[in-house]
VOPAGU-2260 file (C-alpha; in pm, 1 decimal, decimal comma):
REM VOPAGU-2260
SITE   aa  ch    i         X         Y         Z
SITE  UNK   A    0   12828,0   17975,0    5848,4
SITE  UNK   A    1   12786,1   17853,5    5498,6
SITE  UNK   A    2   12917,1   17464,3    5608,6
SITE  UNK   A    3   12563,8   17437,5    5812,6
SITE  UNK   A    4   12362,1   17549,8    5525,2
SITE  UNK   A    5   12593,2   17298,1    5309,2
SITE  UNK   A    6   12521,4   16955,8    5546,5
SITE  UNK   A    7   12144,4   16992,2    5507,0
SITE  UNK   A    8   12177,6   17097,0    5123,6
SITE  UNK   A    9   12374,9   16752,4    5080,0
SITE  UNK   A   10   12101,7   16590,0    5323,9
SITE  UNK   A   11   11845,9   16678,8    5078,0
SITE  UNK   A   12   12026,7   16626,9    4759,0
SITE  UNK   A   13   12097,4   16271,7    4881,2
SITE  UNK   A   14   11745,0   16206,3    4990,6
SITE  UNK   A   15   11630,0   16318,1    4615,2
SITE  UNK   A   16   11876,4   16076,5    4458,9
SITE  UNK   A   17   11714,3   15821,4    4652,3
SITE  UNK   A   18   11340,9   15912,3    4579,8
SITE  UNK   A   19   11457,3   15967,2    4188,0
SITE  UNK   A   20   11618,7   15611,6    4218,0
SITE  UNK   A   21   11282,4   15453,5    4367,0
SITE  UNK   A   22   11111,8   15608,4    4080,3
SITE  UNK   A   23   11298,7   15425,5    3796,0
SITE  UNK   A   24   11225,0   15059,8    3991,4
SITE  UNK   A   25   10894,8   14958,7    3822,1
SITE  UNK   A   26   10713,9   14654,8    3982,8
SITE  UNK   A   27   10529,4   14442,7    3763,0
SITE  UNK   A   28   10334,2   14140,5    3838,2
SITE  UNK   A   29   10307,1   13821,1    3540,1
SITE  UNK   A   30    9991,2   13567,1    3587,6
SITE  UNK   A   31   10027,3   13252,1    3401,7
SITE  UNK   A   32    9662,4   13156,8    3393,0
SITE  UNK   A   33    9549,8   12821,7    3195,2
SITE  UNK   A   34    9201,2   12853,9    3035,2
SITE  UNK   A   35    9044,7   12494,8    2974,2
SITE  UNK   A   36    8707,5   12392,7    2809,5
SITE  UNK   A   37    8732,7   12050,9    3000,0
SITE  UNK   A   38    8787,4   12178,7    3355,4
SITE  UNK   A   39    8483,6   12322,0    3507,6
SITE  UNK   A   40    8677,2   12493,2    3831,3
SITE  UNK   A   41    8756,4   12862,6    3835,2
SITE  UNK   A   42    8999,6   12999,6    4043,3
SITE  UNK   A   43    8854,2   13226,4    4269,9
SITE  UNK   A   44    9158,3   13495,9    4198,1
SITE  UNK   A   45    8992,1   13492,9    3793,3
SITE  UNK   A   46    8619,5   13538,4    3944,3
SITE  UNK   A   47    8684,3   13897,4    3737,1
SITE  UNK   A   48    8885,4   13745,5    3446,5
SITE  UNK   A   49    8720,6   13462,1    3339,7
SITE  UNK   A   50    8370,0   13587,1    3219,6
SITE  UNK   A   51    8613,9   13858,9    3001,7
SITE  UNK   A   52    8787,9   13563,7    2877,5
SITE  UNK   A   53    8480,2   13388,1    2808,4
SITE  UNK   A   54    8405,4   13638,6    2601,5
SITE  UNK   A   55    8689,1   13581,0    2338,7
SITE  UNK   A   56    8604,2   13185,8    2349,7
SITE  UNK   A   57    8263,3   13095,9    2494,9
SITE  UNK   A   58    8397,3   12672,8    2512,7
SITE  UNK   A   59    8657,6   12792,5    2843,2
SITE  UNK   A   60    8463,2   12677,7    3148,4
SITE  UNK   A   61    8817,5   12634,8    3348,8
SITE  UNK   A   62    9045,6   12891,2    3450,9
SITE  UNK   A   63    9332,5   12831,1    3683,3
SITE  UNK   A   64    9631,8   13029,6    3791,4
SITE  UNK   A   65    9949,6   12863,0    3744,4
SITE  UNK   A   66   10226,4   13057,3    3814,9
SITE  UNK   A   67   10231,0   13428,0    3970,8
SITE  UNK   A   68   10572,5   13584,4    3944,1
SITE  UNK   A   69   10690,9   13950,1    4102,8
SITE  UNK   A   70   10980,0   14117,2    3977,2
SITE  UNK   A   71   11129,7   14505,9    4007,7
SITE  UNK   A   72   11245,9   14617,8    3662,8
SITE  UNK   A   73   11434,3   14990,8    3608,7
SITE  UNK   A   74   11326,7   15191,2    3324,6
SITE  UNK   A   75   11484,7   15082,9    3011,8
SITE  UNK   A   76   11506,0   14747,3    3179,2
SITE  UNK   A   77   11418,3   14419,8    3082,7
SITE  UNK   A   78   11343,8   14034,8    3285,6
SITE  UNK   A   79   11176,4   13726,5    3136,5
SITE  UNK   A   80   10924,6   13573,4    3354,9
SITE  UNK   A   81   10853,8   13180,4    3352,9
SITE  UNK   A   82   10528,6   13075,7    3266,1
SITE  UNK   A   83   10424,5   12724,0    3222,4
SITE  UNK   A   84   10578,7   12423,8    3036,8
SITE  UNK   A   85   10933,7   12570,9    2859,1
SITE  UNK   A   86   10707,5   12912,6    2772,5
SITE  UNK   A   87   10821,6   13237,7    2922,6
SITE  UNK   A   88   10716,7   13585,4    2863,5
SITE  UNK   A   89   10969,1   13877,3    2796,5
SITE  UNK   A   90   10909,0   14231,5    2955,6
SITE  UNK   A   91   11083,7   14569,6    2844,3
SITE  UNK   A   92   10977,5   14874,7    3083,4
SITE  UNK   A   93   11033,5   15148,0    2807,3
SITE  UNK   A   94   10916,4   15468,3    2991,8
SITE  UNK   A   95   10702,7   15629,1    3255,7
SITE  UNK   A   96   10475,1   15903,3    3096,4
SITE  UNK   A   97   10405,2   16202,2    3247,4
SITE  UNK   A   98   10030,7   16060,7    3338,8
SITE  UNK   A   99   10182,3   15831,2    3558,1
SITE  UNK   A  100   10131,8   15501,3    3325,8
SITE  UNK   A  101   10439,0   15308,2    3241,2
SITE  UNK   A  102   10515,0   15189,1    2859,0
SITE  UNK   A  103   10608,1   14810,6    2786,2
SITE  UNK   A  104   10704,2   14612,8    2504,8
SITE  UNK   A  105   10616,4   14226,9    2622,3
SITE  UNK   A  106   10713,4   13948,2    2419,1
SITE  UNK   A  107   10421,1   13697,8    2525,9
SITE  UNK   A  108   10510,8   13314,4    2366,0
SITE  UNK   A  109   10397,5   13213,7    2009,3
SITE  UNK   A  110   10279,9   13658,0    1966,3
SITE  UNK   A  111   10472,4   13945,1    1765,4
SITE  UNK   A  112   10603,4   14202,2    2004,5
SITE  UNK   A  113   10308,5   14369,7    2216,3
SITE  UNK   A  114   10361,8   14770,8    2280,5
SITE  UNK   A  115   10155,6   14913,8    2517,4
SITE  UNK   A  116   10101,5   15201,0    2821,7
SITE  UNK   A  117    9900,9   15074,0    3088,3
SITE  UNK   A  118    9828,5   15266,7    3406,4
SITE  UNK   A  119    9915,5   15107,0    3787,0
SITE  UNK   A  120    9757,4   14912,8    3955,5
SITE  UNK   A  121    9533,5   14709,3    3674,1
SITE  UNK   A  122    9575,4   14375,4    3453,1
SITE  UNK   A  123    9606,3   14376,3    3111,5
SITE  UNK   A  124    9497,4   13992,5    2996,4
SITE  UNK   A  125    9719,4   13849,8    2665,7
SITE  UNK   A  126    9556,3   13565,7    2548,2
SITE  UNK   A  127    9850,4   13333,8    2362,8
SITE  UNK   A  128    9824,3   13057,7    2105,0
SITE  UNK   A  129    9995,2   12819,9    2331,1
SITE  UNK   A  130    9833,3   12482,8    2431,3
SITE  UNK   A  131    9959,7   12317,6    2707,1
SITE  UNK   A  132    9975,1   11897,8    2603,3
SITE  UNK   A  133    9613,8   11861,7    2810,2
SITE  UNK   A  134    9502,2   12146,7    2533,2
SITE  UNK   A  135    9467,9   12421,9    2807,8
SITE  UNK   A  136    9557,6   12760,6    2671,2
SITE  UNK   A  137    9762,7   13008,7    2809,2
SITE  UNK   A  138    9669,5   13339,8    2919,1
SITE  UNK   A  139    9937,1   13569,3    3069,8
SITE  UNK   A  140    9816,2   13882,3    3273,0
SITE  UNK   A  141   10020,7   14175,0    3317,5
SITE  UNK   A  142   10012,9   14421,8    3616,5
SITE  UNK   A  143   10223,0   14722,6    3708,5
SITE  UNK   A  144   10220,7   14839,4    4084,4
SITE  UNK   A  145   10259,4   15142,8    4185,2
SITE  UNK   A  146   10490,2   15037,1    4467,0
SITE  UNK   A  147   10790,4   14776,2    4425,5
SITE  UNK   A  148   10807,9   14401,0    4513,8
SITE  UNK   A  149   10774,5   14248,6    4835,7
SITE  UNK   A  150   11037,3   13974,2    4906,6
């Protein structure tokens, strides 16, 4: 009698493993995006971004994405995402607070350390001091999902 309450006790316990496991994998999403007061063109992905950006330098007229990278990170977990030219960006996932926002520690190019809790599902814009050799500046936008990668 006790083995069949035991199986689905084990059943369950296995299953919350699993869901506990899932909840450590944070997804986060890195936008290289170059701003340029010589290009006119804005991406339509930045229609959002770029009048906010414009705000911090009225001369950017351009705005294009140039790399979009998706990577899974565990809590306590780190990855460095490419960007453009030799420039990458490094991400810690410190915690997930009881809110539901995650805490992380990027380490954007040419920027101190940047500590921060954001909440899913919304881009938080770091504009860098790096010029590309055209003089475009980069701009690297952070988002966590609530929901990991898809390969």
């Amino acid at each position: 009698m006790i083995s069949r309450f035991l199986l689905p006790f084990s059943v369950l316990l296995a299953l919350a493993t699993v869901v506990r496991a899932d909840d450590r994998k944070i997804r986060i999403t890195v936008v290289a995006v170059l701003a340029s007061s010589t290009d006119r063109e804005v991406d339509r992905r930045l229609a959002d971004l770029a009048p906010e950006l414009r705000k911090k330098d009225p001369s950017w007229t351009g705005f294009k994405v140039e790399r979009v990278n998706c990577e899974t990170i565990e809590l306590g977990g780190r990855k460095s995402f490419p960007l453009v030219d030799d420039c990458e960006v490094v991400i810690f996932v410190k915690e997930r607070e009881e809110s539901g926002c995650v805490r992380l520690l990027i380490k954007p190019a040419t920027l101190g350390d940047i500590s921060y809790s954001c909440c899913c599902d919304k881009f938080f814009p770091v504009i860098t001091r790096y010029e590309t050799r055209d003089k475009k500046r980069l701009v690297i936008a952070v988002l966590v999902h609530s929901s990991p990668c898809k390969k």
